[in-house]
VOGU-3710 file (C-alpha; in Angstrom, 3 decimals, decimal comma):
1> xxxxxxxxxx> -13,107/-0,067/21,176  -15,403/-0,471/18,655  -16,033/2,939/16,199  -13,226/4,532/17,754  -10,391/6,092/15,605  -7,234/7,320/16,221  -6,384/8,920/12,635  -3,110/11,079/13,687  -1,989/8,894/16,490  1,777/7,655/15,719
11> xxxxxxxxxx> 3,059/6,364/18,973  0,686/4,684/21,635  2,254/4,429/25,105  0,396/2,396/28,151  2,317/2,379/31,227  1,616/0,174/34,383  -2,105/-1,644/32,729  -3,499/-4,511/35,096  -5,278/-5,871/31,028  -4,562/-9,785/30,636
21> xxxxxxxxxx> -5,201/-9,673/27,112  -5,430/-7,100/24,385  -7,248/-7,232/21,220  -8,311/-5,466/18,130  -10,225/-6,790/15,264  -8,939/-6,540/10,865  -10,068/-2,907/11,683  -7,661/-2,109/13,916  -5,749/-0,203/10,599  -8,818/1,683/10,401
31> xxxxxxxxxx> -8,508/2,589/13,734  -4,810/3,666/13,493  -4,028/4,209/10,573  -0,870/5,564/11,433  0,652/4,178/14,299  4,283/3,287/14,156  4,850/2,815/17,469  3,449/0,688/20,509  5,311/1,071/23,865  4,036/-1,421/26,710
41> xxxxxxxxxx> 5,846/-0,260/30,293  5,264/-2,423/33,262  2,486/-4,871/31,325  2,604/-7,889/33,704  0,079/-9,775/32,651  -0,815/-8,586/29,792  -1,388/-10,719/26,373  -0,826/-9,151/22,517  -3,696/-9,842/20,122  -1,861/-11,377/16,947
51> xxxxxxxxxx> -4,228/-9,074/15,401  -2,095/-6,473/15,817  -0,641/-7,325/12,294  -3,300/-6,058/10,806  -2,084/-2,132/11,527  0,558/-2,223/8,579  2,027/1,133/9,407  3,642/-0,520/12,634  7,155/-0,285/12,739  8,352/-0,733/16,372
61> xxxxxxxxxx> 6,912/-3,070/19,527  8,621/-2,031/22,697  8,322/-3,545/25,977  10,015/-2,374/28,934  9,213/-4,290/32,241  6,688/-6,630/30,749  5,877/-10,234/32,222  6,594/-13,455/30,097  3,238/-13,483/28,182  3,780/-10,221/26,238
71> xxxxxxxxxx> 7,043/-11,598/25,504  5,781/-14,732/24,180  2,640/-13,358/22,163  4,416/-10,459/20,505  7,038/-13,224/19,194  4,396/-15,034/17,687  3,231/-11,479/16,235  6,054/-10,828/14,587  6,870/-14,464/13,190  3,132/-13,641/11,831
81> xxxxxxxxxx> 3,327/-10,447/10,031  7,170/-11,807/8,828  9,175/-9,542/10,974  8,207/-6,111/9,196  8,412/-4,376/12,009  11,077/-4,462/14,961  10,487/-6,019/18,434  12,350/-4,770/21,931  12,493/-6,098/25,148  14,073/-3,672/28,047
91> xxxxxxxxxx> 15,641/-1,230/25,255  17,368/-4,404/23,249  16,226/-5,237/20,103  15,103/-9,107/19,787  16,241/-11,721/17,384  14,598/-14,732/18,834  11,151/-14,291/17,114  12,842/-15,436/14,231  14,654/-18,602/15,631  11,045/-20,012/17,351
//
């Protein structure tokens, strides 16, 4: 996704995505500079970069329907960037990124 930008983008939903593994580079705040919101619905497979930390304005990770391996690498995302942003799994807010 290289040179692309996203400047008024706030909430970033992908529903139903057959991606194994997502990632953005330290210029993914560049890229959204505003996003506060990710929503992942029915992401399988799919893997979080840790480099997701890099977007400061996050505030919110949901995943609804997602297989183990968001589950997993979104913990480690948020034990990363210290928890600054919240993390929820089918609508429920999770704790457990902080007990790992």
């Amino acid at each position: 996704m290289s040179g692309n930008k996203f400047t008024s983008l706030k909430t970033l939903v992908i529903r139903n995505t057959d991606l194994n593994i997502w990632e953005v580079d330290d210029d993914a705040r560049m890229s959204f500079p505003l996003l506060e919101s990710l929503v992942l619905e029915g992401a399988k497979n799919l893997e979080i970069s840790i480099d997701f930390g890099y977007i400061l304005s996050l505030r919110a990770i949901h995943l609804n329907g997602c297989g183990e391996r968001a589950r997993i690498s979104s913990r480690k995302l948020m034990r990363w960037i210290g928890g600054r942003c919240e993390l929820y799994f089918d609508g429920k807010l999770d704790f457990e990124w902080c007990r790992m």
